[in-house]
Every structure is written in structure tokens, then in C-alpha cells.
N, CA, C, O and CB atoms as a CASP TS submission, in Angstrom:
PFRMAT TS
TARGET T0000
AUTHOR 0000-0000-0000
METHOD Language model
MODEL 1
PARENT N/A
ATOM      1  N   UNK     1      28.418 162.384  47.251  1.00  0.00           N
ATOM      2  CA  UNK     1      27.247 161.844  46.610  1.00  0.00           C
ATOM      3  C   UNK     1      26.175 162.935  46.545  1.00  0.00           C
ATOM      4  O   UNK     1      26.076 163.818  47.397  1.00  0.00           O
ATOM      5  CB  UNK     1      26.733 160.591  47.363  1.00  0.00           C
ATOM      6  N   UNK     2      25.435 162.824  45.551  1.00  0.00           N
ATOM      7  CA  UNK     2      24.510 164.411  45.303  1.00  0.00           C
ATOM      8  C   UNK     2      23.079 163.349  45.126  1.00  0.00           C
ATOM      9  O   UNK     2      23.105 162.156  44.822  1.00  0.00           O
ATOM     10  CB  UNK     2      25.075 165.775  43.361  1.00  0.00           C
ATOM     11  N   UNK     3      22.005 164.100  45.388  1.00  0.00           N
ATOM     12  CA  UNK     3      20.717 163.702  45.161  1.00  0.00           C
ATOM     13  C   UNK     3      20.247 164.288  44.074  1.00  0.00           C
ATOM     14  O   UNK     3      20.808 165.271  43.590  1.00  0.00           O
ATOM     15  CB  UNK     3      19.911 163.911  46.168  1.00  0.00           C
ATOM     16  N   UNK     4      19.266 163.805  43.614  1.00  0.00           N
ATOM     17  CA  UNK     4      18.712 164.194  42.256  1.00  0.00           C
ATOM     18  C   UNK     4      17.164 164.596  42.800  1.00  0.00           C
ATOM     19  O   UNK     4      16.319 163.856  43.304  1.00  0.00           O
ATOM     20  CB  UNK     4      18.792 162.796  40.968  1.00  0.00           C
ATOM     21  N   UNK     5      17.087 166.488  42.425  1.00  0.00           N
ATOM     22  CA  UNK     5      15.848 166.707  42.945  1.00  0.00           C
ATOM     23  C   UNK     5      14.877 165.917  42.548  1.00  0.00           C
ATOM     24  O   UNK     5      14.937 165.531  41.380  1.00  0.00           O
ATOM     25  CB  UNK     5      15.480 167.840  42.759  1.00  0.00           C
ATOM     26  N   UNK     6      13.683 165.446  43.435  1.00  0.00           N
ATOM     27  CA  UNK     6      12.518 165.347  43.119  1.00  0.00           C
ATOM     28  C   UNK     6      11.135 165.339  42.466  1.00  0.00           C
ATOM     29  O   UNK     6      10.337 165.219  43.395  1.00  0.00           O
ATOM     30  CB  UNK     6      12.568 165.484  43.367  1.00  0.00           C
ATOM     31  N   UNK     7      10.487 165.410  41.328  1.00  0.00           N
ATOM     32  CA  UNK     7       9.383 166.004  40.998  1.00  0.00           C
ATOM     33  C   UNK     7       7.767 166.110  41.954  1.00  0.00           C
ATOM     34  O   UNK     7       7.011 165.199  42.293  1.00  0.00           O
ATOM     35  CB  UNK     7       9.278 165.361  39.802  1.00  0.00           C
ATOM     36  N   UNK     8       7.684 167.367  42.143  1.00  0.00           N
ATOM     37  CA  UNK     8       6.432 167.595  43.251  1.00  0.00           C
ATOM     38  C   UNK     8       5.393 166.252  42.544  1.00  0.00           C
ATOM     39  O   UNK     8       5.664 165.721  41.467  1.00  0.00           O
ATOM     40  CB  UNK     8       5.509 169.637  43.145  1.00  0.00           C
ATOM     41  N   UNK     9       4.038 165.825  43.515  1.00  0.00           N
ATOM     42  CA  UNK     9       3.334 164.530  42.991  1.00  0.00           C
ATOM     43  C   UNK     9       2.177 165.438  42.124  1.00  0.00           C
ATOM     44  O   UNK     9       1.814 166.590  42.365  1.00  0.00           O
ATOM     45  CB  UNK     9       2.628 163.307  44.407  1.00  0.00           C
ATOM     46  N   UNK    10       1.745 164.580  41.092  1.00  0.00           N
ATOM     47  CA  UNK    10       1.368 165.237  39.914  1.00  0.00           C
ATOM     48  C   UNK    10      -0.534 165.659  40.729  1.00  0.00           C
ATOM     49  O   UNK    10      -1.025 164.651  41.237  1.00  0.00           O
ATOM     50  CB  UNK    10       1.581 163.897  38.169  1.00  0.00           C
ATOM     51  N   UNK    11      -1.265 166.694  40.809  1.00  0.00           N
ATOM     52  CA  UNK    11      -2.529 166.215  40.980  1.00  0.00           C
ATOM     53  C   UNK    11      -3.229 167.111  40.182  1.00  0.00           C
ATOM     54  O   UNK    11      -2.977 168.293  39.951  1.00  0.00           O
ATOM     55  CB  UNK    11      -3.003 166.116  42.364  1.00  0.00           C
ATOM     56  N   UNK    12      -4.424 166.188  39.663  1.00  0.00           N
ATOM     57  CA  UNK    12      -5.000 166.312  38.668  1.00  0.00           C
ATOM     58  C   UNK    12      -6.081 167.227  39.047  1.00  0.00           C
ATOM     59  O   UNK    12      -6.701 166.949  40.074  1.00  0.00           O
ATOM     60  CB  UNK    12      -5.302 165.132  38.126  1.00  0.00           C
ATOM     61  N   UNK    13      -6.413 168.293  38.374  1.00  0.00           N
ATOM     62  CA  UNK    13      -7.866 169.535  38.640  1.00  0.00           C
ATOM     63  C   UNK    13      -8.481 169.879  37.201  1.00  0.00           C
ATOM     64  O   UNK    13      -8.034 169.713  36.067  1.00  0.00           O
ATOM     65  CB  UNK    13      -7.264 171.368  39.415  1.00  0.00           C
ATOM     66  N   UNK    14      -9.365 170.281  37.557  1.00  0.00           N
ATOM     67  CA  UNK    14     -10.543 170.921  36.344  1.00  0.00           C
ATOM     68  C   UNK    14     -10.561 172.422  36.614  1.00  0.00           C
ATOM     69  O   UNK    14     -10.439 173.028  37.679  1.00  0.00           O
ATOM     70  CB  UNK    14     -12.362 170.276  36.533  1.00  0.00           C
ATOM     71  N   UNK    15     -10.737 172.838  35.437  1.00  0.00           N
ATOM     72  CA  UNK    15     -10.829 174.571  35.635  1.00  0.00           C
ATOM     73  C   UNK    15     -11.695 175.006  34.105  1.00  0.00           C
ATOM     74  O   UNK    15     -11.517 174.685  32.930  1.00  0.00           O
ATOM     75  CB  UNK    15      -8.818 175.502  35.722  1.00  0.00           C
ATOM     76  N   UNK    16     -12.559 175.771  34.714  1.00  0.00           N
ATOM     77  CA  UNK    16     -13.191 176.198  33.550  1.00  0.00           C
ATOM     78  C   UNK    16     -13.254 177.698  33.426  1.00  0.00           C
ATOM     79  O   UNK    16     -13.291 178.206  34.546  1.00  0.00           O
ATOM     80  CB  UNK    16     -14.502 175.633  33.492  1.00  0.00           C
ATOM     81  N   UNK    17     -13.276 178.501  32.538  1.00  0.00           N
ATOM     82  CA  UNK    17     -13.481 179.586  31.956  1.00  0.00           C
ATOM     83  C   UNK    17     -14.924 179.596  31.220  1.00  0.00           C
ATOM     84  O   UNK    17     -15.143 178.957  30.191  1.00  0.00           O
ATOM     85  CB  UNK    17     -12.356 179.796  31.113  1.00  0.00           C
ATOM     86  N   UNK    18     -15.814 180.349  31.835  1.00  0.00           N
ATOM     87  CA  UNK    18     -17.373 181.104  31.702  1.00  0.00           C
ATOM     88  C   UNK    18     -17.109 182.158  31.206  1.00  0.00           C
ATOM     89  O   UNK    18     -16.278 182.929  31.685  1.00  0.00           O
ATOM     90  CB  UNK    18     -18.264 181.434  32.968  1.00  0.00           C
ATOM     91  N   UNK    19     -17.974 182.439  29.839  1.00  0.00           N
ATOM     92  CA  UNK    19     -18.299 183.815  29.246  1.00  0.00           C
ATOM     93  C   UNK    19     -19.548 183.417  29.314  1.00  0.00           C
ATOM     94  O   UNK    19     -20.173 182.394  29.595  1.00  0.00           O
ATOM     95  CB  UNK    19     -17.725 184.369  27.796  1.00  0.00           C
ATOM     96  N   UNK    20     -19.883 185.263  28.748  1.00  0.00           N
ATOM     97  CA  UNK    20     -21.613 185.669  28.939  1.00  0.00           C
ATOM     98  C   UNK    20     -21.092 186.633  28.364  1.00  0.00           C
ATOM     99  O   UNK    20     -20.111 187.192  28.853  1.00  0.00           O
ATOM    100  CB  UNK    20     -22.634 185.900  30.455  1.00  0.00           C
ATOM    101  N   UNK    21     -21.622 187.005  27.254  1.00  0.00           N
ATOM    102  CA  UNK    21     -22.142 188.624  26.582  1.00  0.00           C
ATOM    103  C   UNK    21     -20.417 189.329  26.651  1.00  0.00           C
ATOM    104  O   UNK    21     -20.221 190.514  26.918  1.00  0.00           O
ATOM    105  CB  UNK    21     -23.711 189.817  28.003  1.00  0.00           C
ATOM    106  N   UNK    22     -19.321 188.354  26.361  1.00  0.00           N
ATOM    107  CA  UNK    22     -18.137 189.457  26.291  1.00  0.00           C
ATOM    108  C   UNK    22     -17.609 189.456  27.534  1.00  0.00           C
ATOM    109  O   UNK    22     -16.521 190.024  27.632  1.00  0.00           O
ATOM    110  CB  UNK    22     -18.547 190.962  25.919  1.00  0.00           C
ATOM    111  N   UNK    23     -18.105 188.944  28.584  1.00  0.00           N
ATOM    112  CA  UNK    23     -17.825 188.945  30.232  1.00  0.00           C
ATOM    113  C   UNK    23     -17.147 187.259  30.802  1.00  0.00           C
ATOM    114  O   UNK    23     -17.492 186.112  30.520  1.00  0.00           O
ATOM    115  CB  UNK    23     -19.651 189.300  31.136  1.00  0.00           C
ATOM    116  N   UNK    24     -16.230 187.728  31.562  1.00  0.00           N
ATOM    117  CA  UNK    24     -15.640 186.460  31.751  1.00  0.00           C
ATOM    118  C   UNK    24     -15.840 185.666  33.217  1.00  0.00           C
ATOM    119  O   UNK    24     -16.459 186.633  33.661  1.00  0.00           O
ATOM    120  CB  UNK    24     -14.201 186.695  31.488  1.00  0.00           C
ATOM    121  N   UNK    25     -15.843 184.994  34.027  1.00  0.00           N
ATOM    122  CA  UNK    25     -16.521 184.746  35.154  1.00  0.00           C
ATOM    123  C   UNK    25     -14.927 184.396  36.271  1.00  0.00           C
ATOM    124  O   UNK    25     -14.148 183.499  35.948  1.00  0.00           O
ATOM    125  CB  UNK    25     -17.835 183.306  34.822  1.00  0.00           C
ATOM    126  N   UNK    26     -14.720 185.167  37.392  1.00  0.00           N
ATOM    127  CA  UNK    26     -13.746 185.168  37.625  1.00  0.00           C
ATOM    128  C   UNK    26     -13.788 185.144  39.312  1.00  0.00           C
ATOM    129  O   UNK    26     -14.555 186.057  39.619  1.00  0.00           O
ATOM    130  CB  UNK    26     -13.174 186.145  36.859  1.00  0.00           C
ATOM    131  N   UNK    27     -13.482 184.742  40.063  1.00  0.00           N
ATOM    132  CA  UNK    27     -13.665 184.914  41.998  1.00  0.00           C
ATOM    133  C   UNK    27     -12.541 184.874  42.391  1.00  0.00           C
ATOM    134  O   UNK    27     -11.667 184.287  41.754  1.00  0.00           O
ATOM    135  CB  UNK    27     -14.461 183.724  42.993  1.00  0.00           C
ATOM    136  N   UNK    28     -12.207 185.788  44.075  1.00  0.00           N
ATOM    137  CA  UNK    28     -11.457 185.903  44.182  1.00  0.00           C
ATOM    138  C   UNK    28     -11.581 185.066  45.058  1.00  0.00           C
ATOM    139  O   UNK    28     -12.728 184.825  45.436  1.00  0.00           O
ATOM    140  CB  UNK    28     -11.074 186.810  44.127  1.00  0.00           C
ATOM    141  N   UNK    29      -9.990 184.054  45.920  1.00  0.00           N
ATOM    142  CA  UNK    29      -9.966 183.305  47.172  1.00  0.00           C
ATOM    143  C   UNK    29      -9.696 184.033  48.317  1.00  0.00           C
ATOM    144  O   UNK    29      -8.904 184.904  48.677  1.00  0.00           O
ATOM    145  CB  UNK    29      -9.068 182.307  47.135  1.00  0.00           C
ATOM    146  N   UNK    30     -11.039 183.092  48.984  1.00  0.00           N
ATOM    147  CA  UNK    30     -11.003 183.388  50.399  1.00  0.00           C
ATOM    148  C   UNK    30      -9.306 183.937  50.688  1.00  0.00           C
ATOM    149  O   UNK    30      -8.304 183.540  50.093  1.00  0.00           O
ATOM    150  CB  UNK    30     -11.497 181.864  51.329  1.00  0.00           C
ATOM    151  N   UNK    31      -9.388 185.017  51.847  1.00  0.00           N
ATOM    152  CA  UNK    31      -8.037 185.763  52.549  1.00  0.00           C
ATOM    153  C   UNK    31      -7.295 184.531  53.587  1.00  0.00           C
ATOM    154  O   UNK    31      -6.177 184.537  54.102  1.00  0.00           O
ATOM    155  CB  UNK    31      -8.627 187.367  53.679  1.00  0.00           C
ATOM    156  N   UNK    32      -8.585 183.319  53.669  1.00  0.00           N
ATOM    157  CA  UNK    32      -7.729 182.757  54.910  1.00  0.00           C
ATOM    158  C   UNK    32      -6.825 181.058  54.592  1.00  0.00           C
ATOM    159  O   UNK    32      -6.135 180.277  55.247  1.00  0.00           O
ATOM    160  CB  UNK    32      -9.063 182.543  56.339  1.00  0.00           C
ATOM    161  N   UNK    33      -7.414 181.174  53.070  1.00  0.00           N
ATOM    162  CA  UNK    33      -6.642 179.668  52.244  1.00  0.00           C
ATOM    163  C   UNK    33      -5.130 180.248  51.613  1.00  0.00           C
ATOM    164  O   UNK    33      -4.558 181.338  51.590  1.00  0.00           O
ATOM    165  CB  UNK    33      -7.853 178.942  50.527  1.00  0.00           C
ATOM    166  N   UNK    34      -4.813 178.719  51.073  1.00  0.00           N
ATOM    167  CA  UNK    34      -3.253 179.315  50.403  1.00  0.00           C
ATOM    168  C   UNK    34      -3.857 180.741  49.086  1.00  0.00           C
ATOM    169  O   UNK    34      -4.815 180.944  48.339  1.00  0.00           O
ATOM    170  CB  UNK    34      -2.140 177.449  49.229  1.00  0.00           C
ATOM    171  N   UNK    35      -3.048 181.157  49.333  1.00  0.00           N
ATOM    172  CA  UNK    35      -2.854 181.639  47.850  1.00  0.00           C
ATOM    173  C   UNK    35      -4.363 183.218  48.490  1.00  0.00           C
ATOM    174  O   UNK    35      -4.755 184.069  47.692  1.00  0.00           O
ATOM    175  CB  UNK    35      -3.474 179.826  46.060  1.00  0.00           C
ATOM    176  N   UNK    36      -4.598 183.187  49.195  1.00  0.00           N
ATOM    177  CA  UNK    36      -5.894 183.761  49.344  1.00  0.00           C
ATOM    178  C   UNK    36      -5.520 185.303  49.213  1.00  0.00           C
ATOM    179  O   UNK    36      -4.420 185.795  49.465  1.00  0.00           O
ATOM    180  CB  UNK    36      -6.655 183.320  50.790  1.00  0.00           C
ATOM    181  N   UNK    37      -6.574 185.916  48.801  1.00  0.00           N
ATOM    182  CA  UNK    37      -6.898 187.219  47.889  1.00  0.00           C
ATOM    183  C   UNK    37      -6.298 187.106  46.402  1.00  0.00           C
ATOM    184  O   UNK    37      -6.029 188.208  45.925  1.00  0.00           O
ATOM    185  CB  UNK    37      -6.218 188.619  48.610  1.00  0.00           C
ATOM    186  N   UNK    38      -6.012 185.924  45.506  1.00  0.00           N
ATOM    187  CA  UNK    38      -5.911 186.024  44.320  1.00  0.00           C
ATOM    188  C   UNK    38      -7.087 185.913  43.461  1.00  0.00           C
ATOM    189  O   UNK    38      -8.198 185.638  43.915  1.00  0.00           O
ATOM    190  CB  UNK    38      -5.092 185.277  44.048  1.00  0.00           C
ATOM    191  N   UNK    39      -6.808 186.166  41.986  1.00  0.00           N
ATOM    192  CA  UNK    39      -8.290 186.167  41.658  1.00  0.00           C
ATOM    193  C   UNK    39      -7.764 184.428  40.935  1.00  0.00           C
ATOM    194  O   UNK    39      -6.596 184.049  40.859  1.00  0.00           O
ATOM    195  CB  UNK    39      -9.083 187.833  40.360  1.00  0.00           C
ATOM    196  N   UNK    40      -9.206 183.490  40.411  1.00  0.00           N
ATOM    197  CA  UNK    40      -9.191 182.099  39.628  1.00  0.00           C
ATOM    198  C   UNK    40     -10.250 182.197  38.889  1.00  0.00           C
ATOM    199  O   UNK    40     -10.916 183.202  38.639  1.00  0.00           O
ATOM    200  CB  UNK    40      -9.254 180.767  40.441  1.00  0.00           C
ATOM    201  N   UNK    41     -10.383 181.180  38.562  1.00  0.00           N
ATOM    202  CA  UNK    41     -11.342 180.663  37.557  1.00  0.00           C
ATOM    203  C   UNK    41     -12.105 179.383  38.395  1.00  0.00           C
ATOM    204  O   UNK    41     -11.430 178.525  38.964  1.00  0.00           O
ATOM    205  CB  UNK    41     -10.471 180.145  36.048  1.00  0.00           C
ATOM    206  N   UNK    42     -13.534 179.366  38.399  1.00  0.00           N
ATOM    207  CA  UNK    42     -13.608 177.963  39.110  1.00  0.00           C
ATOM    208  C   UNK    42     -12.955 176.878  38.619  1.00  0.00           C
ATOM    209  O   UNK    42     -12.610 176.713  37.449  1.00  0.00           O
ATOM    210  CB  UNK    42     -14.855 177.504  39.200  1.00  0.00           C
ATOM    211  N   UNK    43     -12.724 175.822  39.937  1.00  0.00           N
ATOM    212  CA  UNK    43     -12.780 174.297  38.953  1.00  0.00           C
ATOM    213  C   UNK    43     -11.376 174.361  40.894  1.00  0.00           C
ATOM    214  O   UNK    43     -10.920 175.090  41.775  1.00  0.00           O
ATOM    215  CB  UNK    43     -11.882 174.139  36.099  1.00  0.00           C
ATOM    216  N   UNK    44     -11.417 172.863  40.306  1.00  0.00           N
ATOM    217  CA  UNK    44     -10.891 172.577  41.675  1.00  0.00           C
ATOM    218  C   UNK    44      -9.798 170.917  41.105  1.00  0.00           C
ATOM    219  O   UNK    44      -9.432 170.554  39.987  1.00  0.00           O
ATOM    220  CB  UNK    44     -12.602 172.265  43.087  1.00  0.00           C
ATOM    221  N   UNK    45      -9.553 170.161  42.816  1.00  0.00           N
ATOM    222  CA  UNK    45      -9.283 169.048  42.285  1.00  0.00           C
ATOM    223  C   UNK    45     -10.136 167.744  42.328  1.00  0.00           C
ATOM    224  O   UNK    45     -10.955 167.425  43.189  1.00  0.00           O
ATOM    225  CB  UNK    45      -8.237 168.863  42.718  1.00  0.00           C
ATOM    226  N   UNK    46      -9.813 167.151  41.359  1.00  0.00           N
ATOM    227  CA  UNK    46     -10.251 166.003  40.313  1.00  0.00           C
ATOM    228  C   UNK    46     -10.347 164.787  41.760  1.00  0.00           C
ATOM    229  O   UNK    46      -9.332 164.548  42.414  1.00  0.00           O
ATOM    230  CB  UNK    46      -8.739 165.580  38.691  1.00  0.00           C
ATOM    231  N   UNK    47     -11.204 164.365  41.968  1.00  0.00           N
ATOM    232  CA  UNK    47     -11.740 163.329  43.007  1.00  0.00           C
ATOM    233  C   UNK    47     -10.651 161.915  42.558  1.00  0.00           C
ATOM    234  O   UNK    47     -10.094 161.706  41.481  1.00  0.00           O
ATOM    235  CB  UNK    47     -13.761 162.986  42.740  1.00  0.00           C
ATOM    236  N   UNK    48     -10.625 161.120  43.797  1.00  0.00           N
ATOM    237  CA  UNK    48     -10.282 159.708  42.698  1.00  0.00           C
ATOM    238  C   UNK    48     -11.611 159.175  42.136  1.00  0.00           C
ATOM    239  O   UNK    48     -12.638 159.687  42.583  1.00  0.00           O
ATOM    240  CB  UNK    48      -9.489 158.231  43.577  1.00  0.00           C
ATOM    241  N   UNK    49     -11.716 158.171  41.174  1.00  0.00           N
ATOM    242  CA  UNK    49     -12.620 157.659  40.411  1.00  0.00           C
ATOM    243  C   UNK    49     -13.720 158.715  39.800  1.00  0.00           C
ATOM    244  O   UNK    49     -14.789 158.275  39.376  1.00  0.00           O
ATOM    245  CB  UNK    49     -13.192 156.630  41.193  1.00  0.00           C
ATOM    246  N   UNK    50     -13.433 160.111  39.767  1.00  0.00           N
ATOM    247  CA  UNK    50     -14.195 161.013  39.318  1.00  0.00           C
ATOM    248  C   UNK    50     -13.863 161.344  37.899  1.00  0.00           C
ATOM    249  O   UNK    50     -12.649 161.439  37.719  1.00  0.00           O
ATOM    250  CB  UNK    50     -14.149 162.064  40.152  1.00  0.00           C
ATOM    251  N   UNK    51     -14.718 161.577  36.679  1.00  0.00           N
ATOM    252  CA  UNK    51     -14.167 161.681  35.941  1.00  0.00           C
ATOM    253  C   UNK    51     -13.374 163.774  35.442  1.00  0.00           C
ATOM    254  O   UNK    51     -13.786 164.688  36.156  1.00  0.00           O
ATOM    255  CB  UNK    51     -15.151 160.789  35.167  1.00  0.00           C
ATOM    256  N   UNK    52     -12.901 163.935  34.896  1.00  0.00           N
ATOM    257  CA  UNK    52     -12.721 165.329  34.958  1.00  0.00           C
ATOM    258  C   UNK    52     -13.648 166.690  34.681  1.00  0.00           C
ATOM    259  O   UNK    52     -13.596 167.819  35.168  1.00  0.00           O
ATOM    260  CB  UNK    52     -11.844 165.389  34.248  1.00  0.00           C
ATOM    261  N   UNK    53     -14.550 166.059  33.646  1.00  0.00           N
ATOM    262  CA  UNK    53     -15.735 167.109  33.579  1.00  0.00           C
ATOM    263  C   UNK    53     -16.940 166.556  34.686  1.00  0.00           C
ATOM    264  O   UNK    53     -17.761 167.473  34.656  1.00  0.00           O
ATOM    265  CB  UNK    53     -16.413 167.191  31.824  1.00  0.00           C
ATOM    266  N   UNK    54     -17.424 165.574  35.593  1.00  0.00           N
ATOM    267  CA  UNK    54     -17.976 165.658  36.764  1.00  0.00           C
ATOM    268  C   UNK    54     -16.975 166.258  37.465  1.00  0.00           C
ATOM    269  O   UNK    54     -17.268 167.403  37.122  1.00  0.00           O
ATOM    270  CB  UNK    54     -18.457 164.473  37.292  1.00  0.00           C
ATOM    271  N   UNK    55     -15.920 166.423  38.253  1.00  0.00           N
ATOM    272  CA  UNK    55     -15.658 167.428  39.058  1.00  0.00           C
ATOM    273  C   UNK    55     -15.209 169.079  38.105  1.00  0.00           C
ATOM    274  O   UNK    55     -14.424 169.938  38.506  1.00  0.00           O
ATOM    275  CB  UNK    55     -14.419 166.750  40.043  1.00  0.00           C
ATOM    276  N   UNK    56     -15.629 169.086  37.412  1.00  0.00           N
ATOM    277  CA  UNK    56     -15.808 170.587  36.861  1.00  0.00           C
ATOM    278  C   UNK    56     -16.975 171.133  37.079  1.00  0.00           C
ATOM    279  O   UNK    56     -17.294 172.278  37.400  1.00  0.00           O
ATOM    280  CB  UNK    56     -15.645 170.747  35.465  1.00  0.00           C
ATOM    281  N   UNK    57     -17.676 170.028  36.834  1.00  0.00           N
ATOM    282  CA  UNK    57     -19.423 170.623  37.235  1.00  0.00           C
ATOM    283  C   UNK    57     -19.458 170.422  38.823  1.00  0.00           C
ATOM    284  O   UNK    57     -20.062 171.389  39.289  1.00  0.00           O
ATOM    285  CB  UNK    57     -20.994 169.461  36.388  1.00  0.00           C
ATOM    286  N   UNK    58     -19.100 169.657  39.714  1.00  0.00           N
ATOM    287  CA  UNK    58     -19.060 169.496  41.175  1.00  0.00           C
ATOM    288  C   UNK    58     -18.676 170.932  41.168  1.00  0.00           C
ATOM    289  O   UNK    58     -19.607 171.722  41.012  1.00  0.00           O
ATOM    290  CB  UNK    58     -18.023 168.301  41.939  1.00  0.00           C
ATOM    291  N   UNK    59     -17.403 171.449  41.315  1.00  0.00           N
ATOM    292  CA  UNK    59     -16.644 172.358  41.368  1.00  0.00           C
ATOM    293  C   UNK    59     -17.219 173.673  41.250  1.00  0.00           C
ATOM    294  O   UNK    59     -17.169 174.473  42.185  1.00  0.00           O
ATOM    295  CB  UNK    59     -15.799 172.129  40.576  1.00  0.00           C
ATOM    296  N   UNK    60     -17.646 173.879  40.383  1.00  0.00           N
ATOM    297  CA  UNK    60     -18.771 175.250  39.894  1.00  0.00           C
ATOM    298  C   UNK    60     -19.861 175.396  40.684  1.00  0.00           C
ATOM    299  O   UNK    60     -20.333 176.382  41.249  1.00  0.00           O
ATOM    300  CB  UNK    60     -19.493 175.121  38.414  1.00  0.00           C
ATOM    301  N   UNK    61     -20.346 173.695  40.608  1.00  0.00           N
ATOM    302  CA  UNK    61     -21.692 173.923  41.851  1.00  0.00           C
ATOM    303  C   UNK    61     -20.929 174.694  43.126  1.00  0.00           C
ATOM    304  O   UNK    61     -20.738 175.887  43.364  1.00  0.00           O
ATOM    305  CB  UNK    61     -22.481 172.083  42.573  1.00  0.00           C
ATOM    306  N   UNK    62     -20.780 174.168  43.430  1.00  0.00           N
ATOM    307  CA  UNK    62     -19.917 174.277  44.991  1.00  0.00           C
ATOM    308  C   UNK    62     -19.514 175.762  44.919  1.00  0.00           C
ATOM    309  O   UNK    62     -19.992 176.545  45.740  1.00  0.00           O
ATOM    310  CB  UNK    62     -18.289 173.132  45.195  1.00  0.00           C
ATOM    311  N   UNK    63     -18.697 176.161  44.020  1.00  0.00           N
ATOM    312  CA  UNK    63     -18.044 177.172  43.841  1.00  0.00           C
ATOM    313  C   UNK    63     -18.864 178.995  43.960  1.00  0.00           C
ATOM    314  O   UNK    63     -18.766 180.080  44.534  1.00  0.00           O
ATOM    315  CB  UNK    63     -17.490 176.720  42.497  1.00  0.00           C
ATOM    316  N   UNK    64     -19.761 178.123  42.792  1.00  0.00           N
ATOM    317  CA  UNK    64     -20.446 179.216  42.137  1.00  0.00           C
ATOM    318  C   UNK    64     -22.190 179.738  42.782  1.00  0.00           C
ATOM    319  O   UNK    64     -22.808 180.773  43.034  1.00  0.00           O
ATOM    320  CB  UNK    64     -20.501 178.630  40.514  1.00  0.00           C
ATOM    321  N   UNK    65     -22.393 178.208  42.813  1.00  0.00           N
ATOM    322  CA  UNK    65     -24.216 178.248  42.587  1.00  0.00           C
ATOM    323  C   UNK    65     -24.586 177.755  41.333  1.00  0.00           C
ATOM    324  O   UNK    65     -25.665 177.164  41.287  1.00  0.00           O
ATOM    325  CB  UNK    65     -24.957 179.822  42.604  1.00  0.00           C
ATOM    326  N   UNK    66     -23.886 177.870  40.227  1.00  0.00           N
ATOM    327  CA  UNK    66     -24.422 177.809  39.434  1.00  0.00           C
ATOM    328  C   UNK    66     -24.657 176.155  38.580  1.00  0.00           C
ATOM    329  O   UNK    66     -24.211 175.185  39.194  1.00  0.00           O
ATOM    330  CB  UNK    66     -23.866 178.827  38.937  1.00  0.00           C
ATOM    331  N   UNK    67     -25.029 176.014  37.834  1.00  0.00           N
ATOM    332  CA  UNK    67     -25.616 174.379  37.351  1.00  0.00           C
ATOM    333  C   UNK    67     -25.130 174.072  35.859  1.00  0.00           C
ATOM    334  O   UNK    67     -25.609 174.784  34.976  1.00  0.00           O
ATOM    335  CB  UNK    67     -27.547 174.264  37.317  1.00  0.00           C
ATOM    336  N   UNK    68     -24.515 173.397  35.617  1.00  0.00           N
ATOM    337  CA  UNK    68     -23.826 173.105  34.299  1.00  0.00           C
ATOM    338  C   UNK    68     -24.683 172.306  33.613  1.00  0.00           C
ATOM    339  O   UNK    68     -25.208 171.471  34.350  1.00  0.00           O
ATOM    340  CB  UNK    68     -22.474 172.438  34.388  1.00  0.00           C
ATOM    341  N   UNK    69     -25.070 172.242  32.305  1.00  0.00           N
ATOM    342  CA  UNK    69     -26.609 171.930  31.625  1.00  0.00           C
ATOM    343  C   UNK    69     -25.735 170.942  30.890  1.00  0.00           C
ATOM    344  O   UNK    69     -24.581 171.234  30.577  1.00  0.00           O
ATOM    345  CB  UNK    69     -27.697 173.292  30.592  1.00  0.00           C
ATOM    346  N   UNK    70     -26.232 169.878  30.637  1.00  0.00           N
ATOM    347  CA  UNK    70     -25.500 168.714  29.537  1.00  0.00           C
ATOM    348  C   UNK    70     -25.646 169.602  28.081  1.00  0.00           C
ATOM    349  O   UNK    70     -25.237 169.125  27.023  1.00  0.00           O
ATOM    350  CB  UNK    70     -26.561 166.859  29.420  1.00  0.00           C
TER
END
């Protein structure tokens, strides 16, 4: 009898890409998380009952400093 792999559980994130003047906005992760010393893009994962562009702007805050303008 054989098993039928799995699909990993789906989770949902926001990620945004920032320009300015030709310049793209880019950070690298902390050395001590997964994946750490790669470079990303902010944006993170998607809260429950959050919608996807509030945790894009959560995300950036947090991330960045910076403030996403309606």
C-alpha cells in the first residue's frame, strides 16, 4: 500500500515592492530567523480576519517605519 504525498497547508502573506526615483526597497533577514541573511521585500503573513492590504500596511509598518498613505 503506498501513500499519496501530502500538500504543505496553504498560508496566505502580503508582499509589496517600493520604488522611489528608479530605486527599489529591499531588507535583508535577521541572521538568527529561517531563511536569515537573505535579501525580501516587505510584507509578511496575512492575520486571520485581516484583510490582505491591512496586513501589507501592518507589515511595512512593523517592517520598515514607514506609513502607507490611502
Amino acid at each position: 500500500m503506498s501513500s499519496s504525498p501530502t500538500a504543505p497547508p496553504t498560508i496566505p502573506v502580503a508582499v509589496g515592492v517600493i520604488r522611489r526615483s528608479g530605486r527599489v526597497l529591499i531588507a535583508r533577514r535577521p541572521e538568527h530567523v529561517h531563511q536569515g541573511g537573505l535579501l525580501e521585500f516587505p510584507g509578511g503573513k496575512v492575520e486571520p480576519g485581516e484583510s490582505v492590504r491591512d496586513a501589507l500596511v501592518r507589515k511595512i509598518q512593523e517592517e520598515t517605519g514607514l506609513r502607507i498613505l490611502p
